[in-house]
N, C-alpha and C positions, 0 to 999 in steps of 0.2 A: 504494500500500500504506500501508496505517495505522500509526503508528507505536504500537508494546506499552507504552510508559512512561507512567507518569502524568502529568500535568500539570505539576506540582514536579517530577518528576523530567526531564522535558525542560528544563525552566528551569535545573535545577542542572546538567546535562549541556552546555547552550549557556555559562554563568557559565565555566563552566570551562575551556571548548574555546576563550574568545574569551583568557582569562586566559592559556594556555598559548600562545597565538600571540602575545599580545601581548611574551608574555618571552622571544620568537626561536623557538619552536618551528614546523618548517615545517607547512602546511593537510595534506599527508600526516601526519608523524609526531601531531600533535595529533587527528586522526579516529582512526587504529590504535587511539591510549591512552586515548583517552574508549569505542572501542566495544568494547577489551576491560576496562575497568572497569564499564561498564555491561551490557557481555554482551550485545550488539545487534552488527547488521551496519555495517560502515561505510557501506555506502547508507543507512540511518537515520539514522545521524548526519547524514550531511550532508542528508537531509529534515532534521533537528531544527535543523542551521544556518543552512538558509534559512530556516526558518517565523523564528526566532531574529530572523533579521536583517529580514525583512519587516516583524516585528510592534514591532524595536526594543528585546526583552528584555534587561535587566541585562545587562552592566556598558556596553550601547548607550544607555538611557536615559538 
């Protein structure tokens, strides 16, 4: 399934989801809060995490 977000808005979805683990939040609780701020399934989210982390997008680069 495709993901509905823009392109920026995947990137600003992943920036945030790596940010918010990075400061102790757990891979659960940080999927919930990105997919109810962005209004997506948390199965999206985490497509948006691995493309994220495949391709090396901010704050990875």
């Amino acid at each position: 399934m495709s993901c509905q977000l823009a392109s920026e808005n995947r990137r600003e979805l992943f920036f945030k989801l790596i940010k918010e683990q990075n400061a102790g939040s757990s891979l659960e609780q940080s999927r919930k809060r990105m997919s109810e701020e962005f209004k997506i399934a948390v199965s999206e989210v985490i497509t948006i995490e691995q493309q994220g982390r495949f391709n090396q997008w901010p704050p990875l680069a």
